[in-house]
C-alpha positions as CSV (number, residue, x, y, z in Angstrom):
1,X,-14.1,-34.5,-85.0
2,X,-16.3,-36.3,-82.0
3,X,-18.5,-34.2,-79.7
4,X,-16.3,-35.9,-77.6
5,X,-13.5,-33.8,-77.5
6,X,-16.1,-31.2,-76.5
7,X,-19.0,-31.9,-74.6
8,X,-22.1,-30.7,-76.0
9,X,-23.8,-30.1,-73.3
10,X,-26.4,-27.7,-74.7
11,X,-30.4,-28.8,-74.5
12,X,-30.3,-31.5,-72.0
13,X,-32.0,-32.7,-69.6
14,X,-29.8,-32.6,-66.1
15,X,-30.7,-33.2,-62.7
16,X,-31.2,-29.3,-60.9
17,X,-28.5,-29.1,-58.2
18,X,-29.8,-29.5,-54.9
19,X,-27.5,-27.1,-53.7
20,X,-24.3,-24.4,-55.1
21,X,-21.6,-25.4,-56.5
22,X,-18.9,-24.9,-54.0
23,X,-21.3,-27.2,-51.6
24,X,-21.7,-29.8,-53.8
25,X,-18.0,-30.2,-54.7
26,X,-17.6,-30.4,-51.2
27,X,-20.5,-32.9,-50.7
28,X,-18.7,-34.8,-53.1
29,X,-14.8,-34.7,-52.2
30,X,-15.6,-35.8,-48.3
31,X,-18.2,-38.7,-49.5
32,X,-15.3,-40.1,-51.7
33,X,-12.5,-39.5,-49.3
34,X,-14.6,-41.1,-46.3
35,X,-14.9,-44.3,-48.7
36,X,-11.3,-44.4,-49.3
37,X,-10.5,-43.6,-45.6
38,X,-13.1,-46.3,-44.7
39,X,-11.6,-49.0,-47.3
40,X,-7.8,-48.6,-47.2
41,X,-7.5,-47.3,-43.3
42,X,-10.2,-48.7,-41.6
43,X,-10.4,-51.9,-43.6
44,X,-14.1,-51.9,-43.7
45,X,-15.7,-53.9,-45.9
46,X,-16.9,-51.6,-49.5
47,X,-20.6,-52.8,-48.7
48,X,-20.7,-50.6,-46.4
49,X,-18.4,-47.7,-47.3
50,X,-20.2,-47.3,-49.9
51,X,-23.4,-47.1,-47.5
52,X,-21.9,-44.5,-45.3
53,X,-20.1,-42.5,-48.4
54,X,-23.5,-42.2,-50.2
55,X,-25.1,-40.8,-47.5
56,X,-22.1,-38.4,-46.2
57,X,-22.7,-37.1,-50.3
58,X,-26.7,-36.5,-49.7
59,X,-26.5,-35.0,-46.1
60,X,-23.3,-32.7,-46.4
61,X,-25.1,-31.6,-50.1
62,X,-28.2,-30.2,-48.0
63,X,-30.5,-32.9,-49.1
64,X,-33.1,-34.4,-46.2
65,X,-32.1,-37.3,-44.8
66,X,-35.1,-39.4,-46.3
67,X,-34.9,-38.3,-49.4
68,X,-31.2,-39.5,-49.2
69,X,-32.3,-43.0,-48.1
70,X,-34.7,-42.9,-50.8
71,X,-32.2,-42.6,-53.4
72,X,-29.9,-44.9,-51.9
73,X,-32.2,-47.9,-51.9
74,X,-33.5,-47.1,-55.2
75,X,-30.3,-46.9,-56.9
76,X,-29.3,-50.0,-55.0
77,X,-32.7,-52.2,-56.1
78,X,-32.3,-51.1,-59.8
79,X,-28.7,-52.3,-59.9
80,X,-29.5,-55.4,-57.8
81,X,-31.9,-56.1,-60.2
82,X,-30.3,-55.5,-63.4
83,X,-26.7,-55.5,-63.1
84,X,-26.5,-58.0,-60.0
85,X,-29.0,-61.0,-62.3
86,X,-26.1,-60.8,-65.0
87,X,-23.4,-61.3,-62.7
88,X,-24.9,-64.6,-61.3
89,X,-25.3,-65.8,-64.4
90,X,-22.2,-65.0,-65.9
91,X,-20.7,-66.9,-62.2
92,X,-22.9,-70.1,-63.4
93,X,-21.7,-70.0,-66.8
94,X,-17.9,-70.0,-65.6
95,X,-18.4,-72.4,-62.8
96,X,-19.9,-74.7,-65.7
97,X,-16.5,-74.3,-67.4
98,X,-14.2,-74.9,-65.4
99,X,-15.7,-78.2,-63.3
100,X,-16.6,-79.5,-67.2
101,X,-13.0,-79.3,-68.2
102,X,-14.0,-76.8,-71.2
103,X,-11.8,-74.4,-69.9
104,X,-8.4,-77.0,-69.3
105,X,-9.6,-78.4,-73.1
106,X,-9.1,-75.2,-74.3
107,X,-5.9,-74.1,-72.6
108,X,-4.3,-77.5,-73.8
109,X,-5.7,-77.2,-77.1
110,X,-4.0,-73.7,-78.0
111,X,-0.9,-74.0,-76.2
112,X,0.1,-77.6,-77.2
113,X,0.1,-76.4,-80.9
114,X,2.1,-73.2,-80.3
115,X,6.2,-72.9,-80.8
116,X,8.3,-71.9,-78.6
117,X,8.6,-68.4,-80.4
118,X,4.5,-68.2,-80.2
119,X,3.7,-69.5,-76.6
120,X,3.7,-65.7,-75.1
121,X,0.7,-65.2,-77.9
122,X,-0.2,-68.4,-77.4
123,X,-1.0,-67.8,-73.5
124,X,-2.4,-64.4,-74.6
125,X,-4.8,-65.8,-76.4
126,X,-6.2,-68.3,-73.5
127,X,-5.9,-65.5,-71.1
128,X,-8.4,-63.5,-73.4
129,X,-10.4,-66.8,-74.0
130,X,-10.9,-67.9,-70.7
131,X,-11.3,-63.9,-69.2
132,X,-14.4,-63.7,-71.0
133,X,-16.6,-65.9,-68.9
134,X,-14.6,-66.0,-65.6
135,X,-13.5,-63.2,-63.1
136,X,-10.0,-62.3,-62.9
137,X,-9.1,-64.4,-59.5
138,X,-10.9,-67.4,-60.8
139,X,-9.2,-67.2,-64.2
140,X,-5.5,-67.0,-62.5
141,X,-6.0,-69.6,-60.0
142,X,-7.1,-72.1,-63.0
143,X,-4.3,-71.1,-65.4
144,X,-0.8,-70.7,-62.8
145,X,-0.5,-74.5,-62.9
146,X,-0.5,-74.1,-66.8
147,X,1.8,-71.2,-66.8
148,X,4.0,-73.3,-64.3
149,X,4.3,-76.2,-66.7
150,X,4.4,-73.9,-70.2
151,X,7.3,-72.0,-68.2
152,X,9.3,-75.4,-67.1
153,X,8.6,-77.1,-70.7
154,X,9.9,-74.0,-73.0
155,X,12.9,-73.6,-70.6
156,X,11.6,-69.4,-70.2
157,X,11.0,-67.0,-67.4
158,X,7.9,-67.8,-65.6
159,X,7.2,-64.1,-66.2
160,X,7.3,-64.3,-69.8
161,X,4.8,-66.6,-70.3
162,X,2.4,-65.4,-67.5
163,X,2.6,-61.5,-67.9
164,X,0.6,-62.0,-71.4
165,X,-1.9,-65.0,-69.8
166,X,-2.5,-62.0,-67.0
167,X,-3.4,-59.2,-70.2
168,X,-5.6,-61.1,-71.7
169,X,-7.3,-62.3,-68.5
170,X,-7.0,-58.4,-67.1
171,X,-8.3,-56.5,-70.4
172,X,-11.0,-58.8,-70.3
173,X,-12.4,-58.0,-67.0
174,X,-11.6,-54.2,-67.6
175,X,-13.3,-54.0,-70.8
176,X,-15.8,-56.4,-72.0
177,X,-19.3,-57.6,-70.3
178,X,-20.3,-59.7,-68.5
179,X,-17.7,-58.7,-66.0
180,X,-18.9,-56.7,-63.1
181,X,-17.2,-53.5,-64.0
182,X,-18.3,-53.3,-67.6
183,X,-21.6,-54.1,-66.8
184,X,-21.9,-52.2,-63.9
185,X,-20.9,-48.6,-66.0
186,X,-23.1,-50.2,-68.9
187,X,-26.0,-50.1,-66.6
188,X,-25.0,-46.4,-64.8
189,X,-24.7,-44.4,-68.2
190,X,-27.2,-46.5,-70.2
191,X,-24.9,-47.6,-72.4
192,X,-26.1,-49.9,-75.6
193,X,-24.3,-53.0,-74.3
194,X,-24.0,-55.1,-78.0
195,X,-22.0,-51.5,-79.0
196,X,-20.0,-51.4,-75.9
197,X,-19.1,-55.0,-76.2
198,X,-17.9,-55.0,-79.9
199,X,-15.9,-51.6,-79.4
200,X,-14.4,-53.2,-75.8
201,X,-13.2,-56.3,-78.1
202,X,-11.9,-53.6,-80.6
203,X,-9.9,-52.1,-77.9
204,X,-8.7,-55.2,-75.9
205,X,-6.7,-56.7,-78.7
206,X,-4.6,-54.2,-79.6
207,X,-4.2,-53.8,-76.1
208,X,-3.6,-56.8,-75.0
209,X,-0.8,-57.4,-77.5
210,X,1.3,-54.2,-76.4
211,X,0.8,-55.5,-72.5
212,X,0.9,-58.6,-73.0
213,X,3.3,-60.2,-75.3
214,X,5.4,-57.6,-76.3
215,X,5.6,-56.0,-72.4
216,X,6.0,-59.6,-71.5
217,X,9.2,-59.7,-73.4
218,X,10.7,-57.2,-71.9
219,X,9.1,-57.9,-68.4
220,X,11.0,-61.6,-69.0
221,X,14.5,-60.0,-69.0
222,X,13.9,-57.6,-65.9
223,X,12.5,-60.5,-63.5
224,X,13.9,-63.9,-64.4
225,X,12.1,-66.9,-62.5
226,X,11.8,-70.5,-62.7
227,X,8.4,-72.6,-62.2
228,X,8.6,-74.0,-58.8
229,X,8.8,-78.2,-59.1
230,X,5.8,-78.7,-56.4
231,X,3.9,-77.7,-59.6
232,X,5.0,-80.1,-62.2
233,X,3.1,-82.7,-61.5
234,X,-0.4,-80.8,-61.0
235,X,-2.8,-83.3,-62.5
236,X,-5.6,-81.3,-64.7
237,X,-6.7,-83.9,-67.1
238,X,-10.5,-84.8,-66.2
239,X,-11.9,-88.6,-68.0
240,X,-14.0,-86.5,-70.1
241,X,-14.3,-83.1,-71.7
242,X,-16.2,-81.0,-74.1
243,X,-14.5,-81.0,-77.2
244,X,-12.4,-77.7,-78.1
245,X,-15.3,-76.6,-81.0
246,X,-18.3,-77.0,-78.7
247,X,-16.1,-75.8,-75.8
248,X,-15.0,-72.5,-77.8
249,X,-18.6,-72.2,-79.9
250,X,-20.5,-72.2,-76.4
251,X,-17.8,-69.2,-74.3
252,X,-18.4,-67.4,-77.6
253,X,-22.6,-68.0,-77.8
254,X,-23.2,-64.9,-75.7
255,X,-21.1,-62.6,-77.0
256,X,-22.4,-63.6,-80.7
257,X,-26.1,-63.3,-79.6
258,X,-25.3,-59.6,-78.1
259,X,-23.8,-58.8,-81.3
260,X,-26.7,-59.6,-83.1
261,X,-28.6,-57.1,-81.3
262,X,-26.0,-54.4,-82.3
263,X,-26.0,-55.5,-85.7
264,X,-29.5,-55.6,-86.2
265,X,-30.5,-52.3,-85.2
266,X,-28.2,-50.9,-87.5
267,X,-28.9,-53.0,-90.6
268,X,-32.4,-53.5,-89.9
269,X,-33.2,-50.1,-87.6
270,X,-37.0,-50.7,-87.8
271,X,-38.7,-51.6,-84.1
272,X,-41.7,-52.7,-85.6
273,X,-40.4,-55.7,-87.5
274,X,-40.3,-59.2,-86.2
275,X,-36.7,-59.8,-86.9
276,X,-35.8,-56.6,-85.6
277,X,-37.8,-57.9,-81.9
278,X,-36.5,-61.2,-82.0
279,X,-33.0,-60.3,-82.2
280,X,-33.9,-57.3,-79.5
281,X,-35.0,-59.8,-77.2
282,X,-32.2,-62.7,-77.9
283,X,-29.4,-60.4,-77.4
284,X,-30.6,-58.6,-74.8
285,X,-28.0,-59.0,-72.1
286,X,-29.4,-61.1,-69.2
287,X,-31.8,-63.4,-71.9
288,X,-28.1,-64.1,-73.8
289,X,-26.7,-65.1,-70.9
290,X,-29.8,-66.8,-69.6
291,X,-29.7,-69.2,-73.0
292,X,-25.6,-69.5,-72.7
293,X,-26.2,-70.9,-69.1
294,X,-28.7,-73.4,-70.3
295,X,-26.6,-74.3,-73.5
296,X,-23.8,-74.9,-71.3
297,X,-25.9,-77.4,-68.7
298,X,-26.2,-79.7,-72.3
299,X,-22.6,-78.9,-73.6
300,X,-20.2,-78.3,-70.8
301,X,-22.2,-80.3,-68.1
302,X,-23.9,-83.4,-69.8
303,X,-21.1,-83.0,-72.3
304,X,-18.3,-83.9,-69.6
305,X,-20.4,-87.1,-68.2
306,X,-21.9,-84.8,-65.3
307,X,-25.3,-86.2,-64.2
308,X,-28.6,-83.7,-63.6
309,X,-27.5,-83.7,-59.5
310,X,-24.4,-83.0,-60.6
311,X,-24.9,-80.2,-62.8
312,X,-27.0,-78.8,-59.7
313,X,-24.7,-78.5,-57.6
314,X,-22.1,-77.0,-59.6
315,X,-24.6,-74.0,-60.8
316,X,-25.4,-73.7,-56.8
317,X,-21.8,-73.0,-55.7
318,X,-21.2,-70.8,-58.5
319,X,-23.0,-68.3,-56.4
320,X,-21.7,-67.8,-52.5
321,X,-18.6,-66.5,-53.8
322,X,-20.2,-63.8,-55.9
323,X,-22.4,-62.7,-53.1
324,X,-19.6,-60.2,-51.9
325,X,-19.7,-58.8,-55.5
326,X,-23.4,-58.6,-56.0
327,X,-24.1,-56.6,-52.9
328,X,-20.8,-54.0,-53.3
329,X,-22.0,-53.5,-56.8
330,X,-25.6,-52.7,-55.9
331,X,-24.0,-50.3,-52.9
332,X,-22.7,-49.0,-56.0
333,X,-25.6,-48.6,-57.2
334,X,-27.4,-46.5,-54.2
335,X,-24.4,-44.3,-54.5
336,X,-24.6,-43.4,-57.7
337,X,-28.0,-42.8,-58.0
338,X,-27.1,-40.0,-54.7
339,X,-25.0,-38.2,-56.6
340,X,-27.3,-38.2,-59.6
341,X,-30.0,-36.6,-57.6
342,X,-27.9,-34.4,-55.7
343,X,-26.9,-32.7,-59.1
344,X,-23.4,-33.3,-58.6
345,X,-22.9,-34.7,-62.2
346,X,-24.9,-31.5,-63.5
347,X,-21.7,-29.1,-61.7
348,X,-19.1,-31.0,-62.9
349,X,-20.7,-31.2,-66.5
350,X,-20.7,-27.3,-66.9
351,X,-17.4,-27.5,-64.9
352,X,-16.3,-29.4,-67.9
353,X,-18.0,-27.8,-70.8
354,X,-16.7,-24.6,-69.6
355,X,-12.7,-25.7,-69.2
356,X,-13.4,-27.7,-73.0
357,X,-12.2,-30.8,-71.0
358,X,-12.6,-34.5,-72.9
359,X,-15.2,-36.4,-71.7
360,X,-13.0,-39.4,-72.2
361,X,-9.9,-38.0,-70.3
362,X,-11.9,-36.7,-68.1
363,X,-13.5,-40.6,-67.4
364,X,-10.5,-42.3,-67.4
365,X,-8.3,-39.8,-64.6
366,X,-11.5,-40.1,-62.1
367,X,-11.3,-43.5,-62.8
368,X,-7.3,-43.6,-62.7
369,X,-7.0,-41.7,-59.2
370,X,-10.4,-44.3,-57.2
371,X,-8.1,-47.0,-58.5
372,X,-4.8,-45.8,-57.2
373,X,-6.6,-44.8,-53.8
374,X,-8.6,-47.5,-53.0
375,X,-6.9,-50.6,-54.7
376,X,-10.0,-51.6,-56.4
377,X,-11.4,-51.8,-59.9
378,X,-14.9,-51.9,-59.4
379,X,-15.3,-49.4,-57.0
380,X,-13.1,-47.1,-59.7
381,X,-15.6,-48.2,-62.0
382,X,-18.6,-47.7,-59.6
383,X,-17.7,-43.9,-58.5
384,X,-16.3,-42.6,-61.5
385,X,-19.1,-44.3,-64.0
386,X,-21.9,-42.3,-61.2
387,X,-19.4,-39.2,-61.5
388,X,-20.1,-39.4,-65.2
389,X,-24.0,-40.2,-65.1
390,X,-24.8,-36.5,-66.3
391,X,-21.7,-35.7,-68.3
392,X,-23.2,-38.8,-71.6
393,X,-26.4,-36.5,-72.1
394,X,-26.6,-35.8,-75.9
395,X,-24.1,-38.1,-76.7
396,X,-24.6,-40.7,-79.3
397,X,-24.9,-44.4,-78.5
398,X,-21.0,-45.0,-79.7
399,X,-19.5,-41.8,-77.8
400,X,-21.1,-43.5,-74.5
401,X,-19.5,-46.6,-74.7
402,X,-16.3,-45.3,-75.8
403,X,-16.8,-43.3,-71.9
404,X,-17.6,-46.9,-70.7
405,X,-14.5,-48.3,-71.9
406,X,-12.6,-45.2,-71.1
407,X,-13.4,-45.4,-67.0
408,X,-12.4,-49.2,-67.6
409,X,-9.5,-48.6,-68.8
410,X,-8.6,-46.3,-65.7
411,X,-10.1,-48.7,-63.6
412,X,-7.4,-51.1,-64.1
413,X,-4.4,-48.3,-63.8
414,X,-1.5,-49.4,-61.7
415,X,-2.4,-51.8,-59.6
416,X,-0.2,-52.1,-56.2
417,X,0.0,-53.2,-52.3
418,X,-3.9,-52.2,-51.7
419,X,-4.8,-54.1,-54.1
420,X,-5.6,-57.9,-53.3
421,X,-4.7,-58.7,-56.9
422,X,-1.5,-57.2,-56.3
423,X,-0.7,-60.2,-53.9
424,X,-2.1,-62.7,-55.6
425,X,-0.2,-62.5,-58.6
426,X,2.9,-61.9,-56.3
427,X,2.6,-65.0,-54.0
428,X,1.5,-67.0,-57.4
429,X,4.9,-66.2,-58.6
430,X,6.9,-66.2,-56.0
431,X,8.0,-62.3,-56.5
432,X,9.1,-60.0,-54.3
433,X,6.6,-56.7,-54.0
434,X,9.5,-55.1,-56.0
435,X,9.8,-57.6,-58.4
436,X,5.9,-57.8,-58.9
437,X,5.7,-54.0,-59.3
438,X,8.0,-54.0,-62.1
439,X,5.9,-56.6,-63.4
440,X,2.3,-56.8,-62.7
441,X,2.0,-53.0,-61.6
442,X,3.6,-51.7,-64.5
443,X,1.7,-54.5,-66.9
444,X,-1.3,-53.1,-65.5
445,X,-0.4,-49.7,-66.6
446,X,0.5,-50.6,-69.5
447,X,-2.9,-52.2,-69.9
448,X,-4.9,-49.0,-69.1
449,X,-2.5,-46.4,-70.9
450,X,-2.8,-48.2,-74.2
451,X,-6.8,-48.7,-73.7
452,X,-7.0,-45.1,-73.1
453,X,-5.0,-44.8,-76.4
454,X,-7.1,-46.6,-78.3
455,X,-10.2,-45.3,-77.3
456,X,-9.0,-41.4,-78.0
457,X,-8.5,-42.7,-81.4
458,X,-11.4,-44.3,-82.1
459,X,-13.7,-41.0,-80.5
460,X,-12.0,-39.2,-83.7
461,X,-14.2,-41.2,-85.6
462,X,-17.1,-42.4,-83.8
């Protein structure tokens, strides 16, 4: 059975606790509950609750107030650096999509060929297609016209057909890079990222077909609603498009080329030889997403009749609406890297060795219980990836993805009113917040229970 289920701790190499136990729980607790209180209460902005939390952790741990700071920016520079370059480029690479028309080809191309019977897989599918690329808000705001008219033409609940398009778009940004949460834990537990993104697509299908779909079905008959007519004649044809193959061949060239990485260090496993370096540097993460980005200038941009000062532009505004992202991510970061020096992560590892606690429960509740308090996935993500920073020591490069995709799947647990999610799927659908909790919310949870699921089963074998 996987170390896993045990945490083998033993022989390695944790960070000596600053301070005793009882201290550094402490430490820990009141940074954590002052981000919350600071988020949800005082509706400050998570850029700087994380900030303030990080350095509530160091001072109230006993640490000196520079060496604090120290941490902080460190933490934050490393995950500017790293995480915060993918996320831009995974922005461009989505902006490139959507102005080209790649993503409505796509959309249009899969739905116009499904039955009635099919169109809740059918709209499953696109969610998962198009949440690849694109963030969750982005991806919603581009498909509710298409959800409006697949709703109006099949004659079905607008819940039916929109519940799976929201699974797929959801599991996507809760379990596969180059979203910000996957990425972010990636980065935080040194995570092999071509393993982490072929066991995150292992884990979003199934789950996306019990949320999605089959929930859908039920979620159809609970809340009945009808497309609202202002919608119907949404114009989303563009005078030219990408085809559907280049289209699909160029959302999928990143993930293939960070695949290729994982593959080859298992068949080939040799450092030293060529192919072994030229597949470590092609699917390394940001040079994957560096060639996807240029690719899709020449296939998405030039390929939909965009001139060079067109293209430009489009790659330009991809950015301003990430900057919010980039910088609570790299807060993220700074905090983490407090709590890493603090020792926290070393208590609550022989906390857990000693109560024989699962590393992957363990990663999913912390992750379960930031989401339900503060509203928000990637700060789940960020605090309970940084809680688990010293609990992956010793594990193999499988077991610490399977605790990547674990706190992703508790980061996406029950979403409700403090999340902004929560109302944007509810004033896209015209729901009531009852209505959209018996919908959404409980999608959601479905979403993360079954991703937990999974995962458990597949740490009996990995």
């Amino acid at each position: 059975m996987s170390a896993l289920l045990a945490l083998p701790l033993a022989g390695t190499d944790l960070v000596e606790p600053v301070a005793g136990g009882g201290q550094l729980v402490a430490a820990a607790l009141i940074g954590i509950g002052l981000i919350v209180l600071l988020i949800t209460v005082l509706k400050l902005h998570p850029f700087l609750a994380l900030i303030l939390g990080g350095l509530t952790v160091g001072i109230v741990a006993g640490e000196n107030v520079n060496d604090v700071l120290t941490s902080f920016t460190t933490g934050f520079g490393t995950t500017a650096a790293g995480v915060g370059s993918l996320i831009a480029l995974g922005a461009m690479f989505a902006k490139l999509l959507a102005d080209s028309g790649g993503a409505d080809q796509i959309v249009d191309t899969i739905v116009g060929r499904a039955s009635g019977r099919m169109l809740p897989w059918a709209m499953a599918l696109v969610g998962a297609i198009i949440g690849l690329p694109m963030f969750f808000e982005i991806g919603l705001v581009l498909l509710m016209p298409v959800i409006y008219l697949v709703s109006k033409r099949a004659q079905v609940s607008l819940v039916t057909v929109g519940i799976p398009a929201l699974a797929g778009l959801s599991a996507m940004h809760g379990f596969v890079p180059p979203h910000p949460g996957p990425v972010t834990a990636i980065g935080y537990l040194d995570a092999n990222l071509g393993v982490t993104l072929a066991l995150g697509l292992v884990v979003a299908i199934p789950t996306i077909i019990v949320a999605g779909p089959l929930f859908g079905m039920l979620a159809g008959r609970w809340v009945v609603l009808d497309a609202p007519d202002t919608w119907e004649s949404e114009e989303r044809e563009v005078s030219e498009r990408p085809s559907f193959g280049v289209t699909l061949a160029t959302v999928l060239l990143p993930v293939v080329l960070m695949l290729s990485k994982a593959v080859a260090d298992i068949v080939v496993d040799d450092p030293d030889r060529t192919v072994q370096q030229v597949f470590d540097v092609i699917g390394n993460p940001f040079v994957a997403l560096l060639i996807a980005v240029l690719v899709a200038m020449v296939t998405f941009g030039r390929g939909s009749g965009m001139g060079l000062q067109k293209i430009s532009d489009t790659v330009t505004a991809a950015l301003p609406p990430i900057a919010g992202i980039l910088v609570i991510v790299s807060a993220g970061g700074g905090f983490k890297q407090v709590l890493v020096d603090t020792g926290i992560g070393t208590r609550l590892a022989d906390w857990a060795d000693g109560a024989n606690v699962s590393v992957l429960l363990l990663a999913w509740v912390l992750a379960v219980l930031i989401r339900l308090a503060t509203g928000s996935a990637t700060i789940a993500t960020i605090t309970a990836s940084s809680l688990m920073v010293s609990l992956v020591d010793g594990l193999s490069t499988g077991e610490v993805s399977l605790v990547v995709l674990a706190v992703g799947a508790g980061s996406l647990f029950f979403s409700h009113v403090n999340d902004a999610g929560f109302w944007l799927v509810k004033e896209y659908f015209g729901m009531t917040v009852g209505q959209t909790i018996k919908t959404w919310s409980l999608m959601e949870t479905v979403l993360s229970v079954t991703g937990l699921f999974v995962v458990l089963i597949l740490g009996i074998f990995i």
